[in-house]
C-alpha positions as CSV (number, residue, x, y, z in Angstrom):
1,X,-96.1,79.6,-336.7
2,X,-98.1,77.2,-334.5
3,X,-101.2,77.5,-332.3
4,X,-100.3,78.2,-329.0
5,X,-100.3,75.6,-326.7
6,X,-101.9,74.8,-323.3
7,X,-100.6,75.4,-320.2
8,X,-100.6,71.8,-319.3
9,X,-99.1,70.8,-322.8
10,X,-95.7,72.7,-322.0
11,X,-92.8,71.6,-320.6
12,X,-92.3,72.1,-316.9
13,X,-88.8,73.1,-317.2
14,X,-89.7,76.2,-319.3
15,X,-92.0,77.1,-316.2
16,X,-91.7,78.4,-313.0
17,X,-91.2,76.8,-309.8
18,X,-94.2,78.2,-307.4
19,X,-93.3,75.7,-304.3
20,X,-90.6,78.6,-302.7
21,X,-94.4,80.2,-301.8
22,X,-96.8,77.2,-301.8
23,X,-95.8,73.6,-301.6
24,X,-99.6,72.8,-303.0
25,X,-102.8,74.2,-303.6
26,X,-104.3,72.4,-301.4
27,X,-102.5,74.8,-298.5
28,X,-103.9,77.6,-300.1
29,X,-107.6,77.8,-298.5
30,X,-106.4,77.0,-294.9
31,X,-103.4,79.5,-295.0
32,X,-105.8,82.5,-296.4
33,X,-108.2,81.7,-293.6
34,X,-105.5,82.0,-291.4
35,X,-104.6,84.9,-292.9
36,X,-108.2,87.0,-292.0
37,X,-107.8,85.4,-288.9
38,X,-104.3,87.1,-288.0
39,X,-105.8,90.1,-289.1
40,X,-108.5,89.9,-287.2
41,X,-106.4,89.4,-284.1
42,X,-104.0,92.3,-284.9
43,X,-107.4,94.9,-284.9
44,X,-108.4,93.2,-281.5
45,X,-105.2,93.1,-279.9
46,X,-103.9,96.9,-281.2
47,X,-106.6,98.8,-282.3
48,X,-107.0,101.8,-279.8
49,X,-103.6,101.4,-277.9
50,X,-101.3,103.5,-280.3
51,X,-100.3,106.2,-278.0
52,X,-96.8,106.5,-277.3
53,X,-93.6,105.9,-279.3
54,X,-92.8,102.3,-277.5
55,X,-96.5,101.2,-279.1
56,X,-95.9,102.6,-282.7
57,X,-92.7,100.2,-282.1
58,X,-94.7,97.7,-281.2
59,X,-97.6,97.8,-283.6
60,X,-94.8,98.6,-286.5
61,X,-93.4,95.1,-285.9
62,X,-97.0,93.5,-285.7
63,X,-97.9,95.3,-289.3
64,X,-94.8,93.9,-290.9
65,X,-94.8,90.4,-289.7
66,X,-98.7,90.5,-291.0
67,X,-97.5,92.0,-294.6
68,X,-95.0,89.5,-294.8
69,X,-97.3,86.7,-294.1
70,X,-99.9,87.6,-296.4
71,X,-96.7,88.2,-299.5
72,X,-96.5,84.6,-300.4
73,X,-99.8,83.9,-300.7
74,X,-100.8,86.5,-302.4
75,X,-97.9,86.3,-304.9
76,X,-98.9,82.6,-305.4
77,X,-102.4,83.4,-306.6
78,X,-101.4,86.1,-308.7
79,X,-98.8,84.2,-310.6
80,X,-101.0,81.0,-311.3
81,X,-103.5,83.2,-312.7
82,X,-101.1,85.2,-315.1
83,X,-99.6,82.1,-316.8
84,X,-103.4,80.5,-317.7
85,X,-106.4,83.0,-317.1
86,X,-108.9,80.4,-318.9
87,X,-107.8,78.2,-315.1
88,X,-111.0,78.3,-313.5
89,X,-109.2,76.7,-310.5
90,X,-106.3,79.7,-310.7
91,X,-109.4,82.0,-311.5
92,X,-111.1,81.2,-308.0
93,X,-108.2,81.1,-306.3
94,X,-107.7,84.8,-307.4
95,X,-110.8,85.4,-306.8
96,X,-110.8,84.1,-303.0
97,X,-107.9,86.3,-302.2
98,X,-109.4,89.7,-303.7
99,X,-112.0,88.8,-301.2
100,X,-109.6,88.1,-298.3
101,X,-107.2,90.9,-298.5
102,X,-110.8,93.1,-298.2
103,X,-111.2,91.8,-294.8
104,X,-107.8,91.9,-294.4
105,X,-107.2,95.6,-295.8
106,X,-110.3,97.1,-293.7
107,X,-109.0,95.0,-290.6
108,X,-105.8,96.8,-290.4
109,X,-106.9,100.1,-292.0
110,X,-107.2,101.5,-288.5
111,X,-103.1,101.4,-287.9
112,X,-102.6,104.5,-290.9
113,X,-105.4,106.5,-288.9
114,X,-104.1,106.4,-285.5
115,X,-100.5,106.6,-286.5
116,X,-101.5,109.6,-288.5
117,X,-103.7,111.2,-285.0
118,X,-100.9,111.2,-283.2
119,X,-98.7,114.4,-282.0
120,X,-95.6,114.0,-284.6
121,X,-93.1,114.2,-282.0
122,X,-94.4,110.7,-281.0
123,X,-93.7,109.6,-284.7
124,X,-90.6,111.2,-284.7
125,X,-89.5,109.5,-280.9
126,X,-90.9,106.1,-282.5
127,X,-88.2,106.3,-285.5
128,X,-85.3,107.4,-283.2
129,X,-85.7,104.7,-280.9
130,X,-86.0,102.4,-284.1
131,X,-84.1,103.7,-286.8
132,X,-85.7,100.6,-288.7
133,X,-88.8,102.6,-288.8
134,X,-87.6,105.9,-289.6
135,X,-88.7,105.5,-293.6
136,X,-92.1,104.2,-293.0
137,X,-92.8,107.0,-290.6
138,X,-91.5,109.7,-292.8
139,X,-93.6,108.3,-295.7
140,X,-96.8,108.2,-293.4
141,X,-96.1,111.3,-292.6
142,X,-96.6,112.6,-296.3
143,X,-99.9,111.4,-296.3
144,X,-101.0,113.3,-293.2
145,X,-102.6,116.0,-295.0
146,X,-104.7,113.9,-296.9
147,X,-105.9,111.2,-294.5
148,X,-109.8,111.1,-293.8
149,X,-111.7,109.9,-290.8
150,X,-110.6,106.8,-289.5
151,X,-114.3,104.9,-290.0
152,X,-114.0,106.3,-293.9
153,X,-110.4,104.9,-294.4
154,X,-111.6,101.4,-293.1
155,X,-114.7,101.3,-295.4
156,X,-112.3,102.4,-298.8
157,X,-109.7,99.6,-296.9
158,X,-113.3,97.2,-297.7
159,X,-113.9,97.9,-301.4
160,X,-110.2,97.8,-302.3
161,X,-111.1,94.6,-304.4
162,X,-113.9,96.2,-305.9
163,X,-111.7,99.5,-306.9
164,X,-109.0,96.9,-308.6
165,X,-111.8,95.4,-310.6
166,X,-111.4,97.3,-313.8
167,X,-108.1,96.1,-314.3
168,X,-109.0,92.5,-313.7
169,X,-112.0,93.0,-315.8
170,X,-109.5,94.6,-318.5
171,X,-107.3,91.3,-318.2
172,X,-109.9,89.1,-318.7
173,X,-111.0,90.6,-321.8
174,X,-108.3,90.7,-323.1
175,X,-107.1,87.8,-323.1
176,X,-110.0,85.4,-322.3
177,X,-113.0,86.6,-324.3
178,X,-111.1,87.9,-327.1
179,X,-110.8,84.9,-329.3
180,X,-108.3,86.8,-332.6
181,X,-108.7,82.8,-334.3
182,X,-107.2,83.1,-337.7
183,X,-106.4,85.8,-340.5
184,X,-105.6,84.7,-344.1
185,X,-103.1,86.4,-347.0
186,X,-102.6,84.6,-350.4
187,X,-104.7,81.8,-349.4
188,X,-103.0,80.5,-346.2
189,X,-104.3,80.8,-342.8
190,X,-102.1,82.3,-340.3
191,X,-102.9,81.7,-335.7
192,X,-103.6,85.0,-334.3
193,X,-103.4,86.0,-330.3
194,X,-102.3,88.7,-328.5
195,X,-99.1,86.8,-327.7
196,X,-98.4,85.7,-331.3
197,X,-98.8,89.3,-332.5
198,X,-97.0,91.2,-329.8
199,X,-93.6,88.6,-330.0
200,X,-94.3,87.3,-333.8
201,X,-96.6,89.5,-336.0
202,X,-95.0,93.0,-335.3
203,X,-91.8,92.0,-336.5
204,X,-93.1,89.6,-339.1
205,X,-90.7,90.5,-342.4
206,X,-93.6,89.7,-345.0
207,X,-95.5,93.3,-345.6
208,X,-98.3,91.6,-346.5
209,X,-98.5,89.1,-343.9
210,X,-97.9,91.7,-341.1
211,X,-100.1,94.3,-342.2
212,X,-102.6,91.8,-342.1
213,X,-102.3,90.4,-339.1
214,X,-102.4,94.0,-338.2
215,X,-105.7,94.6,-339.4
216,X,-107.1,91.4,-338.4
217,X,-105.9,92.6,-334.9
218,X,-106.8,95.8,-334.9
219,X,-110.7,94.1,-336.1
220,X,-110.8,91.9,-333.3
221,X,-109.6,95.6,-330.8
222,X,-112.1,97.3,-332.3
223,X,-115.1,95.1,-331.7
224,X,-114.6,95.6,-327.4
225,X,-113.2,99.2,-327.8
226,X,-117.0,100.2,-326.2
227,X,-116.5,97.6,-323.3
228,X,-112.7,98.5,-322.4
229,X,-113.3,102.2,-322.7
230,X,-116.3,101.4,-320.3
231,X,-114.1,99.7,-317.9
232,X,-111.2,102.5,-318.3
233,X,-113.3,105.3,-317.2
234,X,-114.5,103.4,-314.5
235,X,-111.3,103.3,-313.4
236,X,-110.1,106.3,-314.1
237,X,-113.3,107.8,-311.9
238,X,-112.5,106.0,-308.8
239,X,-109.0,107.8,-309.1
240,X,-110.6,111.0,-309.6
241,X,-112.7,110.5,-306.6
242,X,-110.1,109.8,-304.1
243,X,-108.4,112.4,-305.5
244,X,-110.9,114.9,-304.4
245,X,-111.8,113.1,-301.4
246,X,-108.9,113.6,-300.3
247,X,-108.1,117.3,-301.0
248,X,-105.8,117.0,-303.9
249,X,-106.4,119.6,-306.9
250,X,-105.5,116.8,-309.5
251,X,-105.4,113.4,-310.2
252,X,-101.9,113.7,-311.5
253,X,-100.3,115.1,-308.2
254,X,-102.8,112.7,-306.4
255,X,-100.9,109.5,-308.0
256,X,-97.6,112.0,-307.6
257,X,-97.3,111.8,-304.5
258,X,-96.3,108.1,-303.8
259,X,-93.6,108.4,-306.2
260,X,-91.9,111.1,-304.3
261,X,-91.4,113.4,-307.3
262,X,-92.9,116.9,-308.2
263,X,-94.7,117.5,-311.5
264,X,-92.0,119.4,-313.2
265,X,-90.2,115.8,-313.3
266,X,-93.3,114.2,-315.0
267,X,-93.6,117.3,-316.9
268,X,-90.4,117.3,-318.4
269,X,-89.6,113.6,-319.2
270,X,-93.0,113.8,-321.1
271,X,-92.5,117.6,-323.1
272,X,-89.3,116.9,-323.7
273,X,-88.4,113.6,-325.0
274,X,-91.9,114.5,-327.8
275,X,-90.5,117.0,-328.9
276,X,-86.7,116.9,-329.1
277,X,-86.7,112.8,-329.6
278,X,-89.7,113.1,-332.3
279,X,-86.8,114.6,-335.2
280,X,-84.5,111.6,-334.2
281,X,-87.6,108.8,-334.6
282,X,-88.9,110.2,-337.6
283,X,-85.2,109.5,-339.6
284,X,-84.9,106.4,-337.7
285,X,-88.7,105.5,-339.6
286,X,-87.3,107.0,-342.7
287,X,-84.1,104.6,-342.9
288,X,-86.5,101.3,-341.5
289,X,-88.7,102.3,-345.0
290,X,-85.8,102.2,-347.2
291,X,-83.7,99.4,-345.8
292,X,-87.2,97.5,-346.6
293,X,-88.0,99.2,-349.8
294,X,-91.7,100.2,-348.4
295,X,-93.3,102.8,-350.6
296,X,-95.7,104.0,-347.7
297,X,-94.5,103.6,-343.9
298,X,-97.4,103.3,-341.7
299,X,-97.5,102.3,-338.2
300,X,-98.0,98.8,-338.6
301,X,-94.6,98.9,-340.4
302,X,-92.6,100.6,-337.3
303,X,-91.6,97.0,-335.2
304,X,-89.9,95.6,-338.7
305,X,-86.2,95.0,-338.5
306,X,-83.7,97.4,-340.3
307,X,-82.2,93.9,-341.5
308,X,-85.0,92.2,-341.8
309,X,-82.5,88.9,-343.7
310,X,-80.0,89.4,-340.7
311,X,-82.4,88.0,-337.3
312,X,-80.6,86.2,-335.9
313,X,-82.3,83.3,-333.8
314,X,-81.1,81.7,-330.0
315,X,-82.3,79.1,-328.0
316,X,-82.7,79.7,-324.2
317,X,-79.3,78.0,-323.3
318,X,-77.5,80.6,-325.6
319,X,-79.6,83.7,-323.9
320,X,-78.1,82.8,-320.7
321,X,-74.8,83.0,-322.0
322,X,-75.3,86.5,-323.3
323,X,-76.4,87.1,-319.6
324,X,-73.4,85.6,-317.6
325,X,-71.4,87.7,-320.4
326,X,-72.7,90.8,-320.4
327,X,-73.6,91.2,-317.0
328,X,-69.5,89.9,-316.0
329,X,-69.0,93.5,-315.1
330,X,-71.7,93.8,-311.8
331,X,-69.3,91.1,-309.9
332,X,-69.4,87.6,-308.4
333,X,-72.5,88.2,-306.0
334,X,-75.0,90.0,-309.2
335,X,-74.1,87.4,-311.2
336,X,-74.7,84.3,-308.5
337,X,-78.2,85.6,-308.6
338,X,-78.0,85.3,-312.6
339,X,-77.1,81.9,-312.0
340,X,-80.1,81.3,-309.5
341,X,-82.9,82.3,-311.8
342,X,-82.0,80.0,-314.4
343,X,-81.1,76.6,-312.5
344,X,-83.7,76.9,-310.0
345,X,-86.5,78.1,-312.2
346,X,-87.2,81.7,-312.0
347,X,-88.5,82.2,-315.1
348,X,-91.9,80.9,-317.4
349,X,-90.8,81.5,-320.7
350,X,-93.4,79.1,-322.8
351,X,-95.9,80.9,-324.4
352,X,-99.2,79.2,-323.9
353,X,-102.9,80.4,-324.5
354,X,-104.1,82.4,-321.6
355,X,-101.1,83.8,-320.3
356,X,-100.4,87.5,-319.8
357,X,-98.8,89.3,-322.3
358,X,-95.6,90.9,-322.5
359,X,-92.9,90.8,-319.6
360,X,-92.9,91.3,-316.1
361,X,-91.2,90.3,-312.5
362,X,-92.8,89.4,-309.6
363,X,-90.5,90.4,-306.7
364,X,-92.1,88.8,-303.3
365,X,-90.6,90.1,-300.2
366,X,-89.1,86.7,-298.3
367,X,-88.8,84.8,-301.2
368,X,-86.7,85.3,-304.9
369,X,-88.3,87.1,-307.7
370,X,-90.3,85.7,-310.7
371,X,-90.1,86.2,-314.3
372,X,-93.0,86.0,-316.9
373,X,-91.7,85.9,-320.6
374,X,-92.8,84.4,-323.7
375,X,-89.7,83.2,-325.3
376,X,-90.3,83.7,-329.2
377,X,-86.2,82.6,-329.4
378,X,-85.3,85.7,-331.2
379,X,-82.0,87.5,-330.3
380,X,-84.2,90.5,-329.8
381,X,-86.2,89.1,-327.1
382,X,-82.5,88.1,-325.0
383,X,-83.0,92.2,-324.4
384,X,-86.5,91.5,-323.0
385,X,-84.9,88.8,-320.6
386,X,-82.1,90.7,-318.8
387,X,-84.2,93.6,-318.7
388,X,-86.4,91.2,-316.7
389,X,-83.3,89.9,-314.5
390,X,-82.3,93.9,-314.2
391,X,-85.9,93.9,-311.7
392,X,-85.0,90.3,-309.9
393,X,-81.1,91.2,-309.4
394,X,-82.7,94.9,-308.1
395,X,-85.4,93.7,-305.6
396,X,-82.9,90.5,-304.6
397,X,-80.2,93.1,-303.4
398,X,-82.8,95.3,-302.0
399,X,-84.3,92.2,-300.3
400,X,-81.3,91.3,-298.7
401,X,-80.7,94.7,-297.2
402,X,-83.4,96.1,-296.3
403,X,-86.4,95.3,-294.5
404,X,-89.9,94.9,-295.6
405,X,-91.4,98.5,-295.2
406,X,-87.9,99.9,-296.4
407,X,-87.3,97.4,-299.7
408,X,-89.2,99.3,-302.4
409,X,-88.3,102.3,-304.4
410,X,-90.4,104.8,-305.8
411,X,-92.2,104.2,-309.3
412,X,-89.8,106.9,-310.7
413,X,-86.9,104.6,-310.3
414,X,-88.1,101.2,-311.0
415,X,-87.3,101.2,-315.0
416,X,-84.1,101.9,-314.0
417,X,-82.1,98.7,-312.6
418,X,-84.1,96.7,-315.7
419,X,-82.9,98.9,-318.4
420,X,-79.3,99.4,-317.0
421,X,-79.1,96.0,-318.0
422,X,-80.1,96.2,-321.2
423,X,-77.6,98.8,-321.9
424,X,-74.7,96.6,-320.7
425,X,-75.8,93.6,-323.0
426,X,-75.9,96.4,-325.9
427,X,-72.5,97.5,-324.1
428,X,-71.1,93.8,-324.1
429,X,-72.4,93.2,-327.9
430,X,-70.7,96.2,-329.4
431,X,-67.6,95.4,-327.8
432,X,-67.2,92.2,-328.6
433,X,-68.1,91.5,-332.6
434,X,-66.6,93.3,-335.1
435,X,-69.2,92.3,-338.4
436,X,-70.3,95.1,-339.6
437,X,-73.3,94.0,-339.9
438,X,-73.8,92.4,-336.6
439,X,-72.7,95.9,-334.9
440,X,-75.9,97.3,-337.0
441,X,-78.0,95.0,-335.9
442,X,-76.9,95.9,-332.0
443,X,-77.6,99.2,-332.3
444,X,-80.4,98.8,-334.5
445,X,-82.0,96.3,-331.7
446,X,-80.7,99.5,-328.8
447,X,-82.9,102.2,-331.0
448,X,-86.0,99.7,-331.6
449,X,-85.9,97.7,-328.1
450,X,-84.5,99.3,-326.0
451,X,-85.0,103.3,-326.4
452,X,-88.0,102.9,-328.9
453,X,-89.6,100.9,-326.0
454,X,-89.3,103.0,-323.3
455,X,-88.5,106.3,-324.9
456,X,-91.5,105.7,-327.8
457,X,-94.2,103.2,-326.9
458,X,-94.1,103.5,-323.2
459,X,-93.5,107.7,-323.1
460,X,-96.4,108.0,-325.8
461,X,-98.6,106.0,-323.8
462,X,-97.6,108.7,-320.8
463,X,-98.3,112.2,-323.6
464,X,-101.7,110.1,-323.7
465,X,-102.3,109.4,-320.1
466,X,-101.9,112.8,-319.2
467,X,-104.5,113.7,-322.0
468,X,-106.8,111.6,-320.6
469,X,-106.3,113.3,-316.7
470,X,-106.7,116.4,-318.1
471,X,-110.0,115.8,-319.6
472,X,-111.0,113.8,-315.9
473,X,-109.8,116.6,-313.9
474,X,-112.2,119.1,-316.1
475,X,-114.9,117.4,-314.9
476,X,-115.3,115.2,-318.2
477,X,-115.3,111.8,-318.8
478,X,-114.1,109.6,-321.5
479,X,-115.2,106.8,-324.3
480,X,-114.0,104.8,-327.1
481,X,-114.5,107.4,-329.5
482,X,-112.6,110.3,-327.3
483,X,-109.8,107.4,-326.4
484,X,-109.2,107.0,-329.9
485,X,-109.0,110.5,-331.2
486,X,-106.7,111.0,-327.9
487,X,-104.2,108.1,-329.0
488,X,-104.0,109.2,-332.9
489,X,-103.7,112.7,-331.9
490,X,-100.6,111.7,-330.2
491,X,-99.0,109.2,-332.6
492,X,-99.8,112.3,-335.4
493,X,-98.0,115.0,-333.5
494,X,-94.8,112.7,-332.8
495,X,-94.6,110.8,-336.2
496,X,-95.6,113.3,-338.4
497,X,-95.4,113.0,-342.2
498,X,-92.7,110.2,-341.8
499,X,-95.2,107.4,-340.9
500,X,-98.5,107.5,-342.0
501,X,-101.1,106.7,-338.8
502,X,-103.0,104.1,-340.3
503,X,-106.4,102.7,-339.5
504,X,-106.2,100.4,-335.7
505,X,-103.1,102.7,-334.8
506,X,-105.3,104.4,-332.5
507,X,-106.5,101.2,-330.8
508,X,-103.3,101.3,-329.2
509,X,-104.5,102.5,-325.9
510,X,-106.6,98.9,-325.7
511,X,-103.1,97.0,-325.7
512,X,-101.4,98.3,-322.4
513,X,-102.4,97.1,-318.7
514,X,-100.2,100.0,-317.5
515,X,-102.9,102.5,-317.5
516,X,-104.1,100.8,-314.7
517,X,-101.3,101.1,-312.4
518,X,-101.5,105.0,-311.8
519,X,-98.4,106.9,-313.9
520,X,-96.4,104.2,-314.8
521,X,-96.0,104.8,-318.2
522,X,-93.7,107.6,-318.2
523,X,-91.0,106.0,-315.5
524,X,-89.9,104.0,-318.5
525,X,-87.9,106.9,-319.9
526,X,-87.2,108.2,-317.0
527,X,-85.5,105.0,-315.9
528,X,-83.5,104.7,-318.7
529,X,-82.2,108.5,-318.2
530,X,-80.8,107.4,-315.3
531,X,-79.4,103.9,-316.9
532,X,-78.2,105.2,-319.8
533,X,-75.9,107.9,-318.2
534,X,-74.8,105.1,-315.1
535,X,-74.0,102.6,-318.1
536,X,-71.6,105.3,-319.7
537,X,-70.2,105.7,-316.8
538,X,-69.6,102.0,-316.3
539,X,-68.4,101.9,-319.3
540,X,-65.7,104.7,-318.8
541,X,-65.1,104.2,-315.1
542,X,-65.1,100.4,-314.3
543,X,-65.7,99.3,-310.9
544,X,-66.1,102.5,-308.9
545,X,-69.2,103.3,-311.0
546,X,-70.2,99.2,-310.5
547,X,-69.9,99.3,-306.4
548,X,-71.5,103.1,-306.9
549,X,-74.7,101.1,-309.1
550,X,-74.7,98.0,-306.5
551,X,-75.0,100.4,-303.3
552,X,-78.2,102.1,-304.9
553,X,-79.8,98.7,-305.7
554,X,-79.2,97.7,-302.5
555,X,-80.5,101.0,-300.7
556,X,-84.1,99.5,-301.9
557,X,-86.9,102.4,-300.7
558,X,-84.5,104.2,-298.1
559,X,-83.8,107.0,-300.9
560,X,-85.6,109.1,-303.1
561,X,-85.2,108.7,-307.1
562,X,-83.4,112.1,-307.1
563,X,-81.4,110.7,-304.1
564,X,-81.0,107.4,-305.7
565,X,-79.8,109.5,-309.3
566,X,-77.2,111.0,-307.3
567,X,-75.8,108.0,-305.8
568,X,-74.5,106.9,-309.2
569,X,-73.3,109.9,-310.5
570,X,-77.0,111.8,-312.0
571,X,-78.7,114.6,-311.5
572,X,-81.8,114.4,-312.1
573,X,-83.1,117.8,-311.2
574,X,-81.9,119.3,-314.3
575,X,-82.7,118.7,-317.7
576,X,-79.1,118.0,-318.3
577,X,-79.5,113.8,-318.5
578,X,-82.4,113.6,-320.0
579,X,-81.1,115.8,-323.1
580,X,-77.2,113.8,-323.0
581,X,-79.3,111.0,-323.9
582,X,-82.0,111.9,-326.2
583,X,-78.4,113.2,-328.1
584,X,-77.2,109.7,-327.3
585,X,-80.0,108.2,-329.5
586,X,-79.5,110.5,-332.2
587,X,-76.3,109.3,-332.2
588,X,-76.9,105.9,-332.7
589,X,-79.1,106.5,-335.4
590,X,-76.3,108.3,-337.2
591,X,-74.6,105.5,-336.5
592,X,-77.3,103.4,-338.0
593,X,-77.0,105.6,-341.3
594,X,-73.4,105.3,-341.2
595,X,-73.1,101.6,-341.1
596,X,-75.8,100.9,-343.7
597,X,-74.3,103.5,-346.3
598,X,-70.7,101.3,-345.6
599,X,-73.0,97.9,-345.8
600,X,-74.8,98.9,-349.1
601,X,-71.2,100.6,-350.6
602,X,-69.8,97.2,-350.1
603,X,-72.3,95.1,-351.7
């Protein structure tokens, strides 16, 4: 395994194509100047003349075409920074626009506040005249109860670069100052980064080689736990505080309320899927420690393969078939977009030093999405991919439909386009190869990508989160030693006695930037609830329940998640869809069980 690369050492076609938002950088510093300066004649021109339903109109079209502006430009700085944060140049440029869209944000601030002062038949005249408007309005219109006095709301509008410091400061830790260099086992020297351990290590077939990059991993965690438990309570405070400024009892229903769900939702995705997923897991750990003949499972051994001799390898060019295959079924238009992302360079799939880790997609209003992968060419990480494509075919349908203010959904829903797609590549597989073998490895790959993903990682980084609320909305606070007896306490109580919790396991909470972007965590599983019972569906029905799945993607923000459930076919008030497919893993794993008692009988 090599040293990763620079980002000027890779190859431009395994890179993204930023010139759909920026031809150069040298347009960037006169287009953000711009930028304040728009802003600055918005206030001037609006400020103080909202008061009657033709000048919400009016000021409503202003807002957007200034939001719309600032997108690109924004979206530019961000991605150069997440491919190579040791850029100085992309690090300034980040830097720059933190301290524009300050201005910017305490500029416009005053548009909320006087919206929000006025009688709500005005509001409600405003979005009957333009029905274009009607979502925004009714959104505002949430926050009514909570909103302070206008001069406060445009001093918080000031420091809102200042409040999204931790999680820069987070990032740059991470993966700027820590420097992981090498670890050694049976006298050769192995590369370690966050990247090489998160795509390579983890699934490294060796025990010895992976349980020590493991520890050397968990060394280099542990010598800035103190720092990045600093920066996490920070954070985690300045939540709390808005909270209570603005009247809420908790946190929790304070970072609720944009997702436009009630706590018994959060509640139950988190209570339910610990304990009645937690018997399913622990077997699924069981068989992973005898396929590999470990005496000891500990958590370090939990990524392995249940065929560790069957990994099968692909090349980018062979991913993308797997896509246009398995994503046949969503029709011509879906897959055109498939087609886009690839030939006109969508994605950035070279790992290099300095780039973020794991996956994500950038989704720019007025422009196509963006895809940030590290392609380790394993047929594991072709899961990772379309899941990826499952955002940009989302927000590219919602794009197209819907306007700005309308296009995005709420954080409930968003795992749910991304993971449908992984279920219909696991859909596609299964139906299409009939080795034995290469049917376990499928569902194998479903239970440890796919579900233990979303349904594990991300849902016991939610048990956690909430944890960690709780103790913040007692009026405590939290550091690295309360962090870590937080994280094992919740690996313990879900694993059990099936995987021993070894020493770094509880370092875990250092690895995730999610705990940064308010409850995010848990929307993973509730996602793929939705996904997993629409891809069933798909599966049963054909095209009904595909025109059924394209019409919610294409509703964009217009719905609620319960709304959006019940489009396709879910509802998402019971508890009915969450237990089909916690029974839906289970099944799979006695699937798993199945196939390797046939697979060992015939050997």
């Amino acid at each position: 395994m090599d040293v990763l690369p620079l980002r000027k050492d890779v190859a431009v076609e395994e890179t993204w194509d930023l010139t759909h938002l920026l031809k150069n950088d040298a347009d960037f510093d006169p287009l953000l100047a711009q930028l304040v300066e728009d802003a600055l004649q918005f206030e001037q021109q609006f400020q103080g003349t909202i008061i009657d339903a033709q000048q919400v109109i009016a000021v409503l079209t202003a807002f957007e075409e200034l939001y719309k502006s600032i997108v690109p430009i924004g979206t530019y700085a961000s991605l150069n920074l997440q491919v190579d944060r040791t850029d100085d140049k992309a690090q300034m440029r980040a830097a720059k626009y933190s301290s524009a869209i300050s201005k910017i944000s305490s500029a416009i601030a005053f548009v909320r506040s006087e919206l929000l002062a006025l009688d709500e038949a005005i509001l409600q005249e405003a979005a009957a005249v333009n029905p274009l408007y009607q979502h925004y309005i009714a959104e505002l219109l949430k926050y009514k109860p909570y909103q302070l006095h206008p001069e406060v709301e445009k001093a918080l509008a000031a420091f809102s670069a200042t409040f999204n410091a931790p999680y820069e400061t987070y990032n740059t830790t991470k993966l700027v100052d820590m420097n992981f260099g090498e670890f050694e086992v049976n006298g050769e020297k192995h590369p370690l980064s966050f990247v090489l351990f998160e795509n390579d290590w983890e699934f490294e077939a060796n025990i010895d080689v992976r349980r020590a990059a493991f520890e050397a991993f968990s060394s280099k965690l542990r010598d800035y736990q103190h720092t990045t438990a600093q920066v996490y309570n920070t954070h985690i405070q300045q939540e709390k505080t808005m909270a209570d400024l603005r009247g809420f009892d908790s946190v929790i229903d304070y970072l609720l309320l944009n997702q436009d769900v009630d706590r018994s939702l959060y509640n139950r995705q988190i209570d339910l899927i610990t304990t009645e997923l937690a018997p399913h897991m622990r077997r699924y750990a069981k068989l992973i420690q005898q396929a590999n003949g470990i005496d000891q499972m500990t958590f370090a051994d939990l990524k392995i393969a249940l065929d560790p001799d069957y990994d099968p390898h692909v090349s980018m060019a062979e991913a993308k078939e797997y896509v246009e295959k398995a994503l046949a079924v969503m029709g011509e238009d879906y897959n055109r977009l498939m087609d886009r992302a690839f030939a006109e360079r969508w994605i950035d799939y070279a790992p290099n030093k300095g780039k973020s880790t794991g996956a994500f997609c950038s989704s720019p209003y007025g422009s196509h999405p963006y895809i940030l992968i590290s392609w380790n060419e394993r047929m594991n990480e072709v899961f990772t991919l379309i899941h990826e494509l499952g955002h940009a075919g989302h927000f590219a349908n919602a794009h197209a439909h819907q306007s700005y203010f309308n296009s995005r959904p709420s954080l409930y829903f968003i795992e749910a386009p991304s993971t449908m797609n992984e279920m219909l590549l696991a859909n596609y597989l299964l139906a299409h190869h009939d080795d034995i073998r290469f049917k376990r490895w499928v569902i194998s790959n479903i239970v440890s990508k796919t579900y233990y993903h979303n349904f594990v990682t991300h849902l016991l980084e939610a048990a956690y989160q909430r944890k960690v609320y709780e103790l913040i909305d007692a009026g405590e606070a939290v550091n690295a030693n309360s962090l870590n007896q937080l994280k094992r306490s919740v690996l313990e109580g879900f694993w059990g006695d099936a995987v021993d919790i070894s020493a770094g396991a509880e370092l875990t909470w250092m690895r995730q930037p999610h705990y940064y972007m308010g409850l995010y965590p848990y929307t993973y599983s509730a996602g793929l609830t939705i996904s997993t019972q629409v891809s069933q569906r798909i599966l049963q029905e054909g095209d009904i329940a595909v025109q059924e799945w394209l019409a919610v993607l294409q509703a964009g923000g217009t719905k609620s998640p319960v709304e959006l459930a019940q489009m396709a076919g879910v509802d998402i008030t019971t508890d009915q869809p969450l237990k089909d497919t916690i029974a839906y893993i289970g099944h799979l794993i006695d699937e798993l069980e199945r196939l390797t008692l046939e697979i060992e009988a015939a050997q």
